[in-house]
N, C-alpha and C positions, 0 to 999 in steps of 0.2 A: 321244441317237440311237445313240450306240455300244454302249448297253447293250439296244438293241432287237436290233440287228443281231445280238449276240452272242447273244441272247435266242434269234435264230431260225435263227442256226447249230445250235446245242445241240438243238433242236427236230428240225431236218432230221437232224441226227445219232444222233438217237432211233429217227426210221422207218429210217435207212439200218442202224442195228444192229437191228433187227427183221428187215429182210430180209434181213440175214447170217446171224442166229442160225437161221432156218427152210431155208435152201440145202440143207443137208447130207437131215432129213427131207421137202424138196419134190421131192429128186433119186432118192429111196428106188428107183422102180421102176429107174433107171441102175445105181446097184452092184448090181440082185439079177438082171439082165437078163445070162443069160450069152453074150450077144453085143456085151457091154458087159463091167465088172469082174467077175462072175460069182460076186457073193460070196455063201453060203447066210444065211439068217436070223443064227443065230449070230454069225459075222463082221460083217454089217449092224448090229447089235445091240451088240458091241464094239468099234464105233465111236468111240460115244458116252463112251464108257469114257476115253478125255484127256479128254476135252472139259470132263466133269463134274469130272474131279479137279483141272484147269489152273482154272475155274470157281471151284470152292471156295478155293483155296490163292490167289488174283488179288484176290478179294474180300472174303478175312480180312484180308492184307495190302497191298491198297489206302489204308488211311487212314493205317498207317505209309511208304507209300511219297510220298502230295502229302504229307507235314508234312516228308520230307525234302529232295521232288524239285519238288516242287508238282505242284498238281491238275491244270495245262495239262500238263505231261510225262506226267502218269498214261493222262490222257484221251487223247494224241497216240499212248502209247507202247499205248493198246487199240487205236486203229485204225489203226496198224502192223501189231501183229499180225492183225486181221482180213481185211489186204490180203495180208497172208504167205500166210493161210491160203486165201483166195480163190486169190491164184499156184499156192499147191500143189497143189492141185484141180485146177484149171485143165494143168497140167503134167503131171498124173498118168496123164491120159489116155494119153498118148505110153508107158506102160508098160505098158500091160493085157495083153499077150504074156507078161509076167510076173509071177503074179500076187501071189506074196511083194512084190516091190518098190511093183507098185501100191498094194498093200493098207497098206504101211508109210509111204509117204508120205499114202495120206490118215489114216493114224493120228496123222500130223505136222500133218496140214491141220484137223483137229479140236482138237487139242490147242491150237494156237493160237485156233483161234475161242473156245475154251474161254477161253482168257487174256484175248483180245482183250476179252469180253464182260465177265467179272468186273473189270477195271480201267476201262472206257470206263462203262459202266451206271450203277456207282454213282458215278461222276466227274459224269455229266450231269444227275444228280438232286440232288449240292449245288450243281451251277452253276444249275438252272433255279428252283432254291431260293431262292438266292444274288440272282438277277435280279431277283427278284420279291417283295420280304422281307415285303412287307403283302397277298399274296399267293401264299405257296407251296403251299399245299393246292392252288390252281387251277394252278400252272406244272407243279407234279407231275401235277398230273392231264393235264393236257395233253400233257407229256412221254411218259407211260407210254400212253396212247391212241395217240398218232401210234407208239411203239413198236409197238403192237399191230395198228394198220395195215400198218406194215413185216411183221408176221411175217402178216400176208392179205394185200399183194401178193406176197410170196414164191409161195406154191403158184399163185397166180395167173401168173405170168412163167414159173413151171415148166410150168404146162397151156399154154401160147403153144412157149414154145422145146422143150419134149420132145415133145408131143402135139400140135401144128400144125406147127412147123415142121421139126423132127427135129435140131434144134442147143444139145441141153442144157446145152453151155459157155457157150449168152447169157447164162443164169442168175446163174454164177460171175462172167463178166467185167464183167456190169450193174452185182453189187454192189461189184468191185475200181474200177470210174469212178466212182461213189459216194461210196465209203472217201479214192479219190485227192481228188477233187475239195474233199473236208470236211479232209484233211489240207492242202491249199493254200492254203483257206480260213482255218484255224485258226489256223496259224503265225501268220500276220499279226496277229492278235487277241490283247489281255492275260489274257483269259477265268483272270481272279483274281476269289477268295471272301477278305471279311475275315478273318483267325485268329482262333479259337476260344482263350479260356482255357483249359489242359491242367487237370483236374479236377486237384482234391487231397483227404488224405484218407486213409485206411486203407481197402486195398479191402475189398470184403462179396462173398460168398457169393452165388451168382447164385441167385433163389430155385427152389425146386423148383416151385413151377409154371411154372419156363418149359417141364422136359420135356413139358408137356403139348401148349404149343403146336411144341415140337419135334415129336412124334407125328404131331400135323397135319397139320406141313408136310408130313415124309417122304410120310405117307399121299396128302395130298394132289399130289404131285411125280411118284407113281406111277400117281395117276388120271388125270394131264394129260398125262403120259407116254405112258400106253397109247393115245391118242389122237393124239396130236400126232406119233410117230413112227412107228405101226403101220395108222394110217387106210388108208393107203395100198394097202400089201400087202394089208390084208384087204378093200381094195375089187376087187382085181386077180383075187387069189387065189381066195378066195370067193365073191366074188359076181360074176366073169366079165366085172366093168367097165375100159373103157381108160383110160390115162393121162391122161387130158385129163378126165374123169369122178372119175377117182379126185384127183387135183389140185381138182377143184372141193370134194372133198367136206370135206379140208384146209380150203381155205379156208375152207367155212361153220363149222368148226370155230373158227379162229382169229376171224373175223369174231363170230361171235357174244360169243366171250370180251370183246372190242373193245367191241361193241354193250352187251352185259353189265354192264360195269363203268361206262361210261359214265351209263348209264340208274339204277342203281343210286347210281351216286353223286349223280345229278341227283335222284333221289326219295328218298331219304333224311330229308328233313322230313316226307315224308309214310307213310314206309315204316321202321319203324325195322330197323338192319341185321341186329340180330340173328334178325330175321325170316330175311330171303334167307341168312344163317349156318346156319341149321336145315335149311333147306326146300332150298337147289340140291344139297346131297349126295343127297336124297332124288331127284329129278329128273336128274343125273349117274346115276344109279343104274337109271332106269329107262330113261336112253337107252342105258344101258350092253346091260339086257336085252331091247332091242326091235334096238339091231346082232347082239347074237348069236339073236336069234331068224330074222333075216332069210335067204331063201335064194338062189341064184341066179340073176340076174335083178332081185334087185329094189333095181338105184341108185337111182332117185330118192329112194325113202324109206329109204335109205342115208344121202343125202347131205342129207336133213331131220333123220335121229337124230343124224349127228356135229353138226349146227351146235344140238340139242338138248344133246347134251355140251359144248359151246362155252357154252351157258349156266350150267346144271348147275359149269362151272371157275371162272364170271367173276369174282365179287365175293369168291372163299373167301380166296384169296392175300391179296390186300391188306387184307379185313379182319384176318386174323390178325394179321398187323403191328399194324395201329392198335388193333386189343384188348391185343395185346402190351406197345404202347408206353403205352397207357394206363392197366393195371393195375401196371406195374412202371417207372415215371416214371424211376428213378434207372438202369437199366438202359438205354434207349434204342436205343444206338449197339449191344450184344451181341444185343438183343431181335431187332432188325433183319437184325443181319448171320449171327446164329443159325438162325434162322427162312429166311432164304433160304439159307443151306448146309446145312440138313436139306431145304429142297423140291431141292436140285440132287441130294442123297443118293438123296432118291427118285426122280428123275430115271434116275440111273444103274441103280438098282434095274429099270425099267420098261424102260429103254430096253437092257439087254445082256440081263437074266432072261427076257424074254420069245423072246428068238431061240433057245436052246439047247429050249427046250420045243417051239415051234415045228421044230425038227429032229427031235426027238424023233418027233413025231407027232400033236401035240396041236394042235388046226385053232385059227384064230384065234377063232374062233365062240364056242368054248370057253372060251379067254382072256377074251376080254368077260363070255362068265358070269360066270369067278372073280370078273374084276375090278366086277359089277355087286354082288356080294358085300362087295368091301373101300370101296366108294362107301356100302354100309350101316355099317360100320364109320365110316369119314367122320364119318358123320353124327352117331354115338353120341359121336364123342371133341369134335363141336362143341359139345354139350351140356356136357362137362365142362371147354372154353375158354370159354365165354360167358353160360352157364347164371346166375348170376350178378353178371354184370358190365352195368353200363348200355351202354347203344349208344353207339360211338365218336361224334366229333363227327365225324370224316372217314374216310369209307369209304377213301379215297387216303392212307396217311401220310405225312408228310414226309422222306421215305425221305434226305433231305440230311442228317439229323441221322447217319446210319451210317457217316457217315465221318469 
C-alpha cells in the first residue's frame, strides 16, 4: 500500500514538473509586452540561458549527489528549488519600474528552474523505476506522459489567467501550491531505491558512436526548441493572433508530443520504431515549412501546423536513448545522461540564438524556414543513429538506469 501511494506521489510530481518547466515559455507574451517586463526578443531569449546551464550541471551531478545525500533529498532539494523559482517570478513583478533588476531576478528564477528540473526529473524516474521493477518500461512511461500533460496544461492555464482573466501570476502561484503541496507530501514518505553495486573495472573509452547520437540530440533540442519557446511570438507577431490563441497553439504543440509518444509506444509491435525514427523529422520538417509559409490571419491552421510539429518532436527523444542504450549496453548510465545534456545544449542554442536574429530583422517566418532546413538535417543524421541497428524493445527507456 505504501509503495502505491508513493507510486503516485512520484507520478503527480511528474505532471506538476511539467507545468513548471513550460511557466517561463507559456508566460512569453508577459516579458515581451512592454506594458509588462518589456523585454526585446534577445533578452526573452537569454532567459533560457541559466536555465539550460543550471540543467545540465544538476543532471550530470545528480547521481553523485543521492549516492551521498540520497535520492529523497535530491528529489526534495529539485522541488525546492522550483518553488524558489516560482517565488522569484512571482516577486519580480513588483520591479518592472526597473528593468535591470526585473530582468536579473528572473535570470535567478530560471536558473533555478533550471536546477530544480535537472535534480527532481531524473530523481523521479529511478523512483518510478524503482516502484515498479517488473515493470519499469510501463512506470517510465507513465511518468514521462503525465510529464508531458504537465507541460499541456501549462499553456493551457496561461490562455485562462493571461488571456481570459488578465492575472498571469495565477500561472506562477498554481505551479508554487503544487510544488508546496508535493514537498509536504514527500517528507513524510521513505521514497528509498535499493543501491546499486558501484561498477568495477578499468574504465573504457566511450565509443565514438555515441557523437552521433550526441549530434541528434543537440539537433534535435534545437528543433523542439524553436517551437516550444518561439510559438508564441510568432503567433502574435506574425500572424496577428491574441494570447489566448497563441497559448492554444503551445498547447497543441506539447499535446501532440504527449499524444505522440504515447501512441508510438503503444504501436510499436506493430510499427517498428525505427520507422517513426526516419519518417517525424521528415514530417517536423514539413510543419516547420507550412508555419513559415503561413500569413496573417491564418491561426487556425497555425495552431494545426504547431500540434503537426508536436508530432513531427514525439517519439525522436526517447528513442534515441533506447537506441543509445541498446547499441552501447556497457555505457547506459553516460548514454542517457549524454544524450539529454546535448538535447538541453540545443535547447540553449534555440532558445537565446534565435532572439538576437529576431532583433536583428529577421521575421520569425524565416526562422521556421531555416529551421524547416536543419529538421531535414534531423532526419539524415537518424539514418546514421539507426540505419543499422534493430528496433529498440522500448520506445520509453528506463531512464532510472541514469543515475
Amino acid at each position: 500500500m505504501a509503495g502505491r501511494v508513493e507510486s503516485r506521489v512520484v507520478y503527480a510530481a511528474g505532471m506538476a514538473e511539467g507545468i513548471v518547466l513550460v511557466t517561463f515559455p507559456a508566460a512569453s507574451t508577459v516579458f515581451t509586452d512592454p506594458h509588462e517586463y518589456g523585454l526585446s526578443s534577445a533578452q526573452y531569449g537569454a532567459l533560457f540561458l541559466p536555465q539550460v546551464i543550471a540543467a545540465i550541471a544538476a543532471s550530470l551531478l545528480g547521481a553523485r549527489l543521492a549516492r551521498r545525500f540520497t535520492i529523497k533529498r535530491v528529489y526534495l532539494g529539485g522541488l525546492v528549488a522550483g518553488l524558489l523559482s516560482m517565488a522569484i517570478l512571482v516577486i519580480s513583478q513588483f520591479f518592472t519600474g526597473d528593468q535591470t533588476l526585473a530582468y536579473v531576478l528572473l535570470l535567478i528564477a530560471t536558473a533555478l528552474l533550471g536546477a530544480g528540473f535537472g535534480l527532481s526529473v531524473p530523481a523521479l524516474n529511478v523512483l518510478a523505476a524503482a516502484f515498479h521493477p517488473d515493470a519499469a518500461d510501463r512506470s517510465v512511461l507513465i511518468l514521462n506522459a503525465l510529464l508531458g500533460l504537465g507541460t499541456v496544461l501549462a499553456p493551457v492555464m496561461a490562455a485562462i489567467f493571461v488571456g481570459l482573466v488578465g492575472f498571469w501570476q495565477g500561472l506562477p502561484l498554481v505551479s508554487a501550491a503544487l510544488l508546496i503541496g508535493l514537498i509536504i507530501v514527500s517528507v513524510r514518505m521513505p521514497l528509498q531505491v535499493a543501491p546499486r553495486a558501484a561498477p568495477t573495472g578499468a574504465k573504457v573509452a566511450i565509443p565514438r558512436r555515441f557523437w552521433i547520437y550526441a549530434a541528434f540530440a543537440l539537433i534535435y533540442g534545437i528543433c523542439e526548441t524553436v517551437n516550444g519557446n518561439w510559438s508564441q511570438l510568432d503567433m502574435t507577431t506574425e500572424l496577428g493572433a491574441s494570447s489566448t490563441v497563441a497559448s492554444l497553439a503551445l498547447t497543441a504543440f506539447w499535446g501532440m508530443v504527449t499524444v505522440g509518444r504515447v501512441f508510438f509506444a503503444a504501436a510499436r509491435r506493430w510499427i517498428p520504431p525505427r520507422l517513426p525514427y526516419h519518417i517525424l523529422p521528415l514530417v517536423l520538417a514539413g510543419a516547420f515549412a507550412l508555419i513559415a509559409s503561413l500569413q496573417h490571419g491564418n491561426e487556425a491552421l497555425a495552431v494545426v501546423a504547431f500540434g503537426l510539429a508536436g508530432l513531427g518532436c514525439s517519439a525522436l527523444l526517447p528513442l534515441t536513448i533506447s537506441f543509445g542504450q541498446e547499441e552501447m549496453t556497457a555505457f547506459t548510465a553516460v548514454i542517457t545522461r549524454g544524450v539529454i545534456a546535448f538535447y538541453q545544449l540545443g535547447y540553449g542554442i534555440a532558445a537565446f540564438g534565435v532572439g538576437p536574429l529576431h532583433d536583428a530583422g529577421v521575421r520569425l517566418t524565416t526562422i521556421y524556414a531555416y529551421a524547416a532546413g536543419i529538421a531535414v538535417v534531423l532526419g539524415a543524421v537518424s539514418l546514421a543513429v539507426a540505419r543499422r541497428r534493430p528496433s529498440p524493445t522500448s520506445l520509453h527507456p528506463n531512464l532510472g538506469h541514469a543515475s
